[in-house]
Each structure stands twice: as C-alpha cells, then as structure tokens.
N, C-alpha and C positions, 0 to 999 in steps of 0.2 A: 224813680230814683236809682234803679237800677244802672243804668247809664252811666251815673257817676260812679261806680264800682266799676264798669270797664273801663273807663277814662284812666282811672288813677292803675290799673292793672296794665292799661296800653302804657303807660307812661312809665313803669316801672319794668317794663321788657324793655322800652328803648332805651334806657338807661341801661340795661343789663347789656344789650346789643353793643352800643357804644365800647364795653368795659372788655366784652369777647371776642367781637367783632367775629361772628360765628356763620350770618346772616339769618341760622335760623329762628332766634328769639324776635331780630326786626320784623319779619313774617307774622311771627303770634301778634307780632305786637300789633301788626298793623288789621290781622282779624279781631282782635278788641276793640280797636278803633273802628270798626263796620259794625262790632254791635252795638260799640257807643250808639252809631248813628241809629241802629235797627231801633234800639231802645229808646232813644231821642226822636224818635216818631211814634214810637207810643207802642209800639208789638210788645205782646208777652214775651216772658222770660223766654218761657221755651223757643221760641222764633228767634231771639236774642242769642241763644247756647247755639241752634242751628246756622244762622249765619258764622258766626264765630268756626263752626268747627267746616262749614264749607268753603270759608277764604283762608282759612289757616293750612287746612290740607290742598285746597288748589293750589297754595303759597309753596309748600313744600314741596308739593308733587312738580308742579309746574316751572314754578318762578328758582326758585332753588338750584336746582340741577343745571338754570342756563347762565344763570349768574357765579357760579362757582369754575363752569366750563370758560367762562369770558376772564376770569382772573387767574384761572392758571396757564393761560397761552403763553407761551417763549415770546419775550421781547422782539421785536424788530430786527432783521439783521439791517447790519447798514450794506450796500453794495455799491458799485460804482467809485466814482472818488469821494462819497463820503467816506466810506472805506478806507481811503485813505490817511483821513485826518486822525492824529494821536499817533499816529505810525512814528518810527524811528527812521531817518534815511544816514546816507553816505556822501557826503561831498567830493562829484568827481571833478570839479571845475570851479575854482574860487566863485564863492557867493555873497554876491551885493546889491543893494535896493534896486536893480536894473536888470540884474540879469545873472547865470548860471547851471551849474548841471548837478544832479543832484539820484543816488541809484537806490531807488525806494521797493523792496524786495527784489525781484529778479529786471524791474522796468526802469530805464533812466527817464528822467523828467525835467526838465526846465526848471529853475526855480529861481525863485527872489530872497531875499530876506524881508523877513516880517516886517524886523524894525531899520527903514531905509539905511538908516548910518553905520548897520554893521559891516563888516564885512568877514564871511566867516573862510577859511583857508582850505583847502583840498586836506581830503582823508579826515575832518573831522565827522562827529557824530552830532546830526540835529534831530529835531523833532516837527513832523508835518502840524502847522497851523491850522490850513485853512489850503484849498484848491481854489486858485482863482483863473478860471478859464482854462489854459494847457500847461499854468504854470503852480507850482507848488511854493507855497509861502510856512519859511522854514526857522528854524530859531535854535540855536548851536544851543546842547543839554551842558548843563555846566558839572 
C-alpha cells in the first residue's frame, strides 16, 4: 500500500511543478513515481526510500543543470535577409506592384509593394514585409 502514498506525493509535486514551474519539484516528482513503481513490485519500504532518493538526486544532479542551461540560451539571431524583414526602408524610386528601389540601411534594394495596387512615392518611409528573391516586398508605415 505504500505505493499509493508515493503516487498521491508524485502527483502533488507535479501539481506544485506546474504552479512554479521551478523544474525541480517535476524531478522529485518523477522519483516518487519510480517508487510508486519500486513499491508496485512489491520491494520494501526501505528499497522504495532508496530508489526515491537515487532518481531524485540523479534528477537534480544530472538532468537539472541541462535542462536549465537549454532554457536560458539567447534566442536565434536572424541573419541574412531574414534580417531584413520588420526593418524600416526608404523609398528611392517610386514603388509599385512591379517594380522599384528602395535603401534599406546603408544597401539599396529592388522592391515591390506588398499590396500590388499601391503605389508608394519617393522619400517615403515603409516597412520590409517579406524578401522575395532579390527583391523586397514593402508596405508604406502610416
């Protein structure tokens, strides 16, 4: 019957888990759940407490430390012309579903407009959509 005491103790860390989202209560939690099992094969207690304390401290020691190092990595940078999209350009050559010129940091670039029926005038300020192929698909910032 023991078993059923780690069951409802697994079950009451992941709930606590969920609420602090800490990782390390999910860890105990999940070595209760090993003794559930130890004890749901029939081992004494004491083999029940030893499993418990050998997957909880493997959990912590081991599992812990990489899981914590994989959630605080820095985002992705974007580079290339993704890098581009969300940018601010310049209109140096009227822009229309066809065709134009467009000076997006220090680079000119070809550009369209996003939505074919604009058409957006020299010296305005858009916004990069999307890069499609060598040309930039752009959309005047209102």
């Amino acid at each position: 019957m023991s078993w059923i005491v780690w069951l409802v103790l697994a079950a009451a860390l992941g709930v606590a888990e969920l609420l602090t989202v800490t990782l390390t209560l999910g860890l105990i939690a999940v070595a209760a759940a090993v003794a559930a099992v130890v004890g749901g094969l029939g081992a004494p207690v004491p083999f029940q407490v030893l499993a418990f304390v050998v997957t909880a401290g493997a959990g912590l020691v081991l599992v812990r430390p990489i899981a914590v190092r994989h959630l605080k990595q820095p985002p992705t940078l974007r580079t290339g012309t993704a890098a581009l999209v969300g940018r601010s350009a310049l209109v140096q050559q009227e822009v229309n579903g066809h065709d134009g010129r467009v000076r997006i940091g220090g680079e000119e670039w070809s550009a369209r407009s996003y939505d074919e029926t604009l058409v957006i005038p020299v010296g305005a300020t858009v916004d990069v959509i999307q890069i499609e192929g060598a040309a930039a698909l752009v959309y005047p910032r209102e």
